[in-house]
N, C-alpha and C positions, 0 to 999 in steps of 0.2 A: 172601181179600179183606182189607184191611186198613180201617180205622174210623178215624174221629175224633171228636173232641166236636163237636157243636153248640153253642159259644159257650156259655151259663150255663144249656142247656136240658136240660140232662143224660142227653141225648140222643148217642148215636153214629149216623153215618150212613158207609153204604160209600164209601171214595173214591169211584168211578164210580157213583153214581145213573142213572135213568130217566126223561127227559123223555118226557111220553105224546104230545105231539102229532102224530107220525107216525101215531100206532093212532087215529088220528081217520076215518073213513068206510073202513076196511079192514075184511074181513069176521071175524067173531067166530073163526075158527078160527087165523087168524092174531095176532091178537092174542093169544090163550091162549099161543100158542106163543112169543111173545115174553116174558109175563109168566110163563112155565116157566123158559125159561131165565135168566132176571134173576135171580127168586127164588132156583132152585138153583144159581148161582154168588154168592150173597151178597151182591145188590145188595138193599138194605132201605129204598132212600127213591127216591120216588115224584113228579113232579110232575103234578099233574092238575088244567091252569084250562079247558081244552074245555069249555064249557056243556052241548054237545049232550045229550040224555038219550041216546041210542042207543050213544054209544061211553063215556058217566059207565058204564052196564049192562054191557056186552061187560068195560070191565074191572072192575067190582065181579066179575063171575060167574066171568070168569078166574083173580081171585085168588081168589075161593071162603073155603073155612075157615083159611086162610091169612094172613088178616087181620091178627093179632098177630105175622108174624113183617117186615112193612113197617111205614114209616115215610109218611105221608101228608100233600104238600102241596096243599092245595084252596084256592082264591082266591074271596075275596068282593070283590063287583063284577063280577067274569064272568057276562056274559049271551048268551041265544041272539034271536038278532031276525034273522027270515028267514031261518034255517038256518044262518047265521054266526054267528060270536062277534061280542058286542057289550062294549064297558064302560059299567055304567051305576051313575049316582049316586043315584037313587033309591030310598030304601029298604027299600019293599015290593016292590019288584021285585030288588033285591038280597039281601031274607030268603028270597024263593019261589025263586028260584035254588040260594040256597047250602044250604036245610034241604033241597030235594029230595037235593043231593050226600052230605049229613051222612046221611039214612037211606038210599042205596045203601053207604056205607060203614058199615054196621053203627051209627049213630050219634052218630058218633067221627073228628071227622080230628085228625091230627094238631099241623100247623101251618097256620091259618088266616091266610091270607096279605092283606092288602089288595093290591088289584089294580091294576098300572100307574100306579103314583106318579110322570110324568116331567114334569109343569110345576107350578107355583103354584097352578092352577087344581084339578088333582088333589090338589095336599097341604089345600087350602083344604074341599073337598069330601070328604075320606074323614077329615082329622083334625081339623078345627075343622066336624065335623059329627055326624048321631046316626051314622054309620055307624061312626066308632072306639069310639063309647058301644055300639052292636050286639055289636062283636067281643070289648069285654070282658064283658057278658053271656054270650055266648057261652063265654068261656074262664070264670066264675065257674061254668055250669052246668055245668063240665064237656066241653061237645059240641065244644071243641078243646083242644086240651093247651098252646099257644103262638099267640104272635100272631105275624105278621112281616109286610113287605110287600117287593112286588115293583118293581122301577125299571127303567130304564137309563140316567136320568140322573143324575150324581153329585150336581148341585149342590138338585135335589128331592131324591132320599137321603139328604143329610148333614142336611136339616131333619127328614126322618123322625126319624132313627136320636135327635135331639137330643131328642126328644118324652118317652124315655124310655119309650116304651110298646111298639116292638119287641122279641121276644129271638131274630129273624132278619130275614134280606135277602136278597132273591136279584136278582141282578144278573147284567147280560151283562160276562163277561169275558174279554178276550183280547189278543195283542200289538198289534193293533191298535188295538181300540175305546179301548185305554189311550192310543192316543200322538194322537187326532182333538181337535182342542182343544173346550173345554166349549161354546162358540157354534155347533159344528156339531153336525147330527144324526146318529146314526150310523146312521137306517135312511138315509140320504139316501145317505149312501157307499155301504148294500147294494145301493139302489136305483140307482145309477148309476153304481156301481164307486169302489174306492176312490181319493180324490184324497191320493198321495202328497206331494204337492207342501206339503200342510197341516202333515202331520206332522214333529215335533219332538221332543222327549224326552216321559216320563213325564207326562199332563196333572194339575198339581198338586192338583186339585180329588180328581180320582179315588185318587190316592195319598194322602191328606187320608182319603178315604172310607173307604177299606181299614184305615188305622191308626187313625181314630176305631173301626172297627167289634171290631179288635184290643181296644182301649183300653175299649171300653164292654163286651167280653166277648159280642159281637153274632157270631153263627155268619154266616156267607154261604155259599150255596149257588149255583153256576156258571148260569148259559144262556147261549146262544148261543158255545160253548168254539169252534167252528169258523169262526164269520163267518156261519152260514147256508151251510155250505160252500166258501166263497169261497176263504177262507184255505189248503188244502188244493190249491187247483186251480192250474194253470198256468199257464192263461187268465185269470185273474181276483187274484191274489194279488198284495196292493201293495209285496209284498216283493219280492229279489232270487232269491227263487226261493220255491214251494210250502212251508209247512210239515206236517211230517206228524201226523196224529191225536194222536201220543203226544207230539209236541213240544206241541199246542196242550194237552193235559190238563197237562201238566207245568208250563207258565205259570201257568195259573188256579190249581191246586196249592200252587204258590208265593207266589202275594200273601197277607196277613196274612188271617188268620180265617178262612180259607176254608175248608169242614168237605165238601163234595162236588162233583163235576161231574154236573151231569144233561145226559147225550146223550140225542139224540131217533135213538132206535134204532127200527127196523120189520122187523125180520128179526132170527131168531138169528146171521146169520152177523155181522149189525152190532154185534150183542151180544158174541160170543165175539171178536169183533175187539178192542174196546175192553176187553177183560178182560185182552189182554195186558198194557196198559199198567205194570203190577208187575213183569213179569217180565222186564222191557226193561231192556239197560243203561244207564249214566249218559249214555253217549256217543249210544246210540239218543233219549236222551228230549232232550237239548241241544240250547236252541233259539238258546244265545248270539250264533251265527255270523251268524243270519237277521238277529237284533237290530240287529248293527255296522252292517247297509246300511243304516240309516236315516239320513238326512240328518242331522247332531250327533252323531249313535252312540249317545245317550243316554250323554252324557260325565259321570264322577260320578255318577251314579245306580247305587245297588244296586240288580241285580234280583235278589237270591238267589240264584244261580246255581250257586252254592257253586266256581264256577273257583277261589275263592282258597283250598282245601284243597287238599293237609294242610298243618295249622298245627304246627309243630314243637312248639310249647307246646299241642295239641290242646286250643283254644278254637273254638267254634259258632263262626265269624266271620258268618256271614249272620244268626242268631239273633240275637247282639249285633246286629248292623247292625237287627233290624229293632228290635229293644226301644228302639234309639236313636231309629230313625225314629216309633217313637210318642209317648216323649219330647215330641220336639221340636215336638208338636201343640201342648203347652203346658206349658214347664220347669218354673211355679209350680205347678203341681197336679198334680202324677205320681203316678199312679194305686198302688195301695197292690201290687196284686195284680204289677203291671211289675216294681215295684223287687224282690217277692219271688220273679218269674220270675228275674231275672237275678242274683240271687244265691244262687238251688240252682244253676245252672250247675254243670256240674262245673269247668269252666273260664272263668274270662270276662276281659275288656280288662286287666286290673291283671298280665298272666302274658304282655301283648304281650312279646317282648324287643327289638322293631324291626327283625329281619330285614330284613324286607322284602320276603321270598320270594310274600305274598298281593298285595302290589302290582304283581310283576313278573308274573302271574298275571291278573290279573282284568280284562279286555277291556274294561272301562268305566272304569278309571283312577280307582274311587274311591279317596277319602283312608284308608283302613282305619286304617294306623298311629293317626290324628287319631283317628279314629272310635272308636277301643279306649280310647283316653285319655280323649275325653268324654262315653262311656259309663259308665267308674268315676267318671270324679269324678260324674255322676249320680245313678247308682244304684247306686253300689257302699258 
């Protein structure tokens, strides 16, 4: 399994995490048998906002003594009302919720997530409320180790993440949800199919989101990698054809800060499926081709993609490209830790020699050459 940081949490989480929400009203021996095989393939981080008590237990008992060696996201404002999950903003119903999750988990979650941040109304009620004052109590006691909060709207996220009081995100991520412009919903697209007709390049708001979360040191942790399945299927993909599992981890992979994908796996076969992911070649995980069929191409826009290696001067060019792209959030105040990424590079922009071999190369036609250039005078 391979790890990365979580943003300034100092925390490592398994690329492929565990979203729990399948192991939600499945019977207790099946879910053990999911949470055997995660664990003993090296999955270490966990998402669990299920209110339910019945499946919070099945997987507390599943993971067992086991506790120390996962990584736990629990969400405050997850509620149960009527057997369903509800979100709710007030308080004591919010503390009796999330301290019942805190002592099934031994005491202790991990990253205490605020829940469903996607309108004004949401950032107004969880951060200019006692309920952000709760969560850092909470982290002061100890009884979470991190705060973060959850979205899928970029333009309610980028007010989170500004707050200063995150040190994660989890957000839905994928080649889609990136290209639906900010006025549309994306459950609306799940719920009625997507309307390709919308999409355009990269929506800038979202791309803005990703490189502020780079830039603040903010980890992001994946949902919804596959559309809700949509993405995947034949019948339903708003693309020119299906993309496969490991294309769609491979995206999400790829945007800045992103530290894991949680699938909502419910079988080990779903599990050992997605573990191949690593051991897929470049060619198996390349989503570029699907990309081009979008109406613009996403002309100019880096997607990381790395098409544009090898660089004869063996320069990161996608690296550069993204250090650039944080940048350019805001030239006057470049972040200390950027300018000291891109100059341990081993290689960076000042060593382009202009070839031009990454531009004959790279399916999106960006300016790379440009891009190497205004990278060093930068940051170099």
């Amino acid at each position: 399994m391979i790890y990365r940081e979580i943003g300034k949490t100092g925390k490592k989480a398994s690329i492929i995490g565990l979203g729990c929400e399948h192991l939600d009203g499945k019977p207790y021996g099946q879910v053990k048998s999911v949470i055997d095989a995660a664990i003993s393939a090296g999955i270490n981080i966990f998402d669990i906002f299920m209110p339910g008590k019945e499946v919070r237990e099945n997987i507390a008992n599943a993971i067992g003594s086991r506790r120390d060696e996962i990584l736990i996201q629990g969400h405050i404002c997850s509620t149960n009302a009527g057997q369903q999950y509800d979100i709710s903003r007030d308080l004591p119903t919010v503390k009796r919720f999330f301290e019942e999750h805190l002592r099934l988990c031994g005491g202790r979650i991990d990253f205490g997530m605020l829940f469903f941040i996607d309108s004004n109304d949401d950032y107004k009620n969880v951060f200019e409320s006692g309920i952000a004052d709760y969560a850092l109590k909470l982290k002061e006691k100890g009884d979470i180790g991190h705060i973060g909060f959850s979205s899928h709207n970029p333009v309610s996220a980028l007010k989170a993440v500004n707050t200063n009081l995150p040190e994660l995100m989890m957000f839905s991520i994928n080649p889609a949800f990136d290209i639906i412009p900010t006025d549309e919903s994306i459950f609306t697209h799940l719920e009625n199919g997507f309307n390709a007709e919308s999409f355009t390049a990269v929506e800038p708001k979202r791309a803005e989101l990703y490189r502020l979360c780079e830039q603040k040191n903010i980890g992001i942790t994946v949902m919804k990698t596959l559309g809700a399945g949509k993405l995947i299927s034949s019948e339903h993909t708003p693309f020119c054809k299906p993309l496969t599992v490991a294309q769609c981890i491979h995206y999400a992979l790829s945007r800045p800060a992103v530290a894991s994908v949680l699938l909502g796996c419910k079988s080990q076969e779903e599990i050992q499926a997605a573990l191949k992911y690593p051991e897929l070649s470049d060619e198996e995980k390349d989503y570029t081709d699907i990309l081009k069929s979008i109406r613009g191409g996403l002309h100019g826009s880096c997607v990381y993609c790395n098409h544009c290696q090898p660089c004869p001067s063996q320069i990161d060019i996608s690296t550069v490209n993204k250090y650039l792209d944080i940048v350019k959030l805001d030239i006057k105040n470049i972040p200390p830790s950027v300018r000291s990424h891109y100059q341990n590079l081993a290689h960076n922009g000042i060593e382009c020699t202009e070839c031009g071999n990454c531009e004959n190369r790279c399916p999106f036609k960006v300016p790379i050459i440009e891009n190497m250039k205004q990278a060093h005078k930068l940051l170099g």
